[in-house]
C-alpha positions in Angstrom: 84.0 129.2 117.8 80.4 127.8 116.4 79.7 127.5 112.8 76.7 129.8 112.0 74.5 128.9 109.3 71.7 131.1 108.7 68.2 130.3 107.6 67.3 131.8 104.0 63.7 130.9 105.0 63.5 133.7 106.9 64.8 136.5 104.4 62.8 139.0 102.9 62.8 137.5 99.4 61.5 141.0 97.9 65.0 141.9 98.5 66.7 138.9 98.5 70.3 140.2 97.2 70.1 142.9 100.0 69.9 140.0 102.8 72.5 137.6 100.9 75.2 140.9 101.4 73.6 141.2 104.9 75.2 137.6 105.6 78.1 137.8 102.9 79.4 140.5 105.4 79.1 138.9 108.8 80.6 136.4 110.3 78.3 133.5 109.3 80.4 130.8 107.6 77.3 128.9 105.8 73.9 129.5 104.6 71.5 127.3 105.5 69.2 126.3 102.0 65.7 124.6 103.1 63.9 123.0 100.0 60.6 121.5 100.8 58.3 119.8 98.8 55.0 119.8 100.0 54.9 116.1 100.3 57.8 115.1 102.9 56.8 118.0 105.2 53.1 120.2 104.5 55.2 123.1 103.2 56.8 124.2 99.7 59.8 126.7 99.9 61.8 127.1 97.4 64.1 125.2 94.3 66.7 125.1 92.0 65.9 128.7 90.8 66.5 130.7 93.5 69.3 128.4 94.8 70.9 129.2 91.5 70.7 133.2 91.9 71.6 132.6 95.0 75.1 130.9 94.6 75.9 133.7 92.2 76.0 136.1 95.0 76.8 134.3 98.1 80.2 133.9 99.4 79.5 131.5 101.8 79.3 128.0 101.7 75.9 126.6 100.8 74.4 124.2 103.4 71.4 122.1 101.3 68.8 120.9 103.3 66.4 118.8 101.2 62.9 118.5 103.4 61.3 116.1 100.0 61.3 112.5 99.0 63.6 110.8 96.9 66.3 113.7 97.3 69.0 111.5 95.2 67.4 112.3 92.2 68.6 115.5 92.7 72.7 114.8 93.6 74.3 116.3 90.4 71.8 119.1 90.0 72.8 120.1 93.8 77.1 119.8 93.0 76.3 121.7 89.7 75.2 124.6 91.7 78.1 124.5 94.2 77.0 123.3 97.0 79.1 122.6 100.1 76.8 120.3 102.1 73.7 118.3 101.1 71.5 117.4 104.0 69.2 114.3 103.2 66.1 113.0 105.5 67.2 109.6 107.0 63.5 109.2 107.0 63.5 110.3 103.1 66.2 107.5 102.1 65.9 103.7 101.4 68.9 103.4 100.6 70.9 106.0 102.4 74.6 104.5 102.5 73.8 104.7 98.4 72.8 108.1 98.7 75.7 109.2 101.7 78.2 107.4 98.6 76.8 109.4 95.6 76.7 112.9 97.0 80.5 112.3 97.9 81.5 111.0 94.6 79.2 114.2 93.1 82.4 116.4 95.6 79.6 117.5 98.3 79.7 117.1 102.2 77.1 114.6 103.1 74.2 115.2 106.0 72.2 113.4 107.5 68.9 115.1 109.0 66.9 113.3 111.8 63.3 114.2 112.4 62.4 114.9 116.5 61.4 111.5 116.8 63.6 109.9 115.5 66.3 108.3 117.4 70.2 109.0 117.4 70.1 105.1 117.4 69.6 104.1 113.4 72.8 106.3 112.7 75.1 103.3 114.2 75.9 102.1 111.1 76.5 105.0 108.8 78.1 107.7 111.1 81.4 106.9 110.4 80.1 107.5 106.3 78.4 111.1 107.1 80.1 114.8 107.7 77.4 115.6 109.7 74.3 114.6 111.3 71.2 118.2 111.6 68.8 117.5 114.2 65.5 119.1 113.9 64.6 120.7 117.0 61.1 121.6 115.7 58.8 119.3 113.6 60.3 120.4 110.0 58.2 122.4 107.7 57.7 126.0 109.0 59.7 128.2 110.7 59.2 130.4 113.8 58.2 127.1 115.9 58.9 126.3 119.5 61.9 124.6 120.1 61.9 120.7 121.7 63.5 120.6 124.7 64.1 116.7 124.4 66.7 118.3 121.8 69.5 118.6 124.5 69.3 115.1 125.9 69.7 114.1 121.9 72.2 116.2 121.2 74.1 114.9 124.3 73.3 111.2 123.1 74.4 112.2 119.6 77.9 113.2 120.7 78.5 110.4 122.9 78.0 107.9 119.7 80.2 110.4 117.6 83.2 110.1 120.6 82.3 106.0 120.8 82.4 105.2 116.9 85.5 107.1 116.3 83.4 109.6 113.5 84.4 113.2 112.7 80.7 114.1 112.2 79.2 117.4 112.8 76.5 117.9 114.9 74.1 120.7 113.6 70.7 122.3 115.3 68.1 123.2 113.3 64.5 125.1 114.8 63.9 127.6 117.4 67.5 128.5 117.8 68.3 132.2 119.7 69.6 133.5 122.7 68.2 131.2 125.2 68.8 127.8 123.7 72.0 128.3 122.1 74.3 128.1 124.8 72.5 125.7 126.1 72.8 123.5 122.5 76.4 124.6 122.5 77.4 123.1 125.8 75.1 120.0 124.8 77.9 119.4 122.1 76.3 121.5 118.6 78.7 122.5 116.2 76.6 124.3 113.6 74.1 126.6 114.3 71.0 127.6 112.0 68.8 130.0 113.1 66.3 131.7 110.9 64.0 134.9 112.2 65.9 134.9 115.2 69.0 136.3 112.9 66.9 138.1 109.8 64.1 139.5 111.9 66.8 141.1 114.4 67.4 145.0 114.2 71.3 144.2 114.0 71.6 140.2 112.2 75.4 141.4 112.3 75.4 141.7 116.3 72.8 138.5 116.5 75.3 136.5 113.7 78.5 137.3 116.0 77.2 136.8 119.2 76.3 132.8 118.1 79.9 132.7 116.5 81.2 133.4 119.8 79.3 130.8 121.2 
């Protein structure tokens, strides 16, 4: 079975507690969180706020994905909320080992997030330190984009460094994930699925949320 993690990006956030019991009763096992700053990528999302409502409600495991600079400024204000996962930018870090360290001590899951062009290569030396590694499968900062096909091959090259270095990291696909490139990502070696309008804009997100699980 795949992991699903939908995208809150894509809610309707007039009615934000209707969608979070949309997803509290299907089979999604994380929600994906996507903060932006409107410096690291040209968008602003969302914050601590609505995170914080949000955990009240949700039953599912939190999956942070910090799109900003400097992202270990915010370590404890992330585990204080009860996240499960913290995704950091490798481009975003100087000192990412430090950071990887920190958000463990702080009791989080660490991730690392990779940017489309940047390579599976630089995680050589920290993979066996990381939970799991999200690969952007669009250039991050909206949603609804086309996904890169070059995605697979990386997803492929991703796993074979996993299998090589001995590491227990997940591999998770975020950007233009539905019907027709999630098998394709699953075969490819994807273990966590997000996928945004493809599951809130659907008539039935239950039937859309299920099908990926099955995956």
């Amino acid at each position: 079975m795949t992991i699903v993690s939908p995208s809150l990006l894509a809610a309707d956030f007039l009615h934000l507690e209707r969608e979070i019991e949309m997803i509290n009763g299907s089979e999604a096992e994380w929600l994906h969180l996507d903060v932006m700053d409107g410096s690291f990528v040209p968008n602003i999302s969302f914050g601590f706020p609505v995170i914080q409502a949000v955990s009240k409600v949700c039953n599912k495991k939190l999956d942070v994905h910090y799109m900003i600079n400097t992202p270990e400024r915010y370590i404890k204000q992330t585990a204080s909320l009860g996240a499960y996962m913290m995704n950091v930018h490798y481009e975003a870090c100087t000192h990412l080992h430090r950071t990887i360290q920190e958000i463990h001590d702080a009791g989080m899951k660490a991730g690392v997030t990779l940017n489309p062009s940047t390579p599976v290569s630089c995680l050589e030396d920290i993979i066996h330190d990381v939970d799991m590694i999200l690969l952007m499968s669009v250039n991050p900062g909206f949603g609804g984009q086309k996904f890169i096909e070059n995605t697979i091959a990386k997803t492929i090259r991703l796993k074979e460094l996993i299998k090589r270095s001995g590491s227990s990291a997940l591999i998770e696909v975020d950007g233009g994930v539905q019907s027709d490139t999630a098998p394709r990502l699953v075969a490819a070696g994807v273990d966590v699925l997000v996928s945004g309008s493809y599951v809130f804009g659907a008539e039935n997100p239950h039937e859309i949320i299920s099908s990926l699980h099955r995956l």
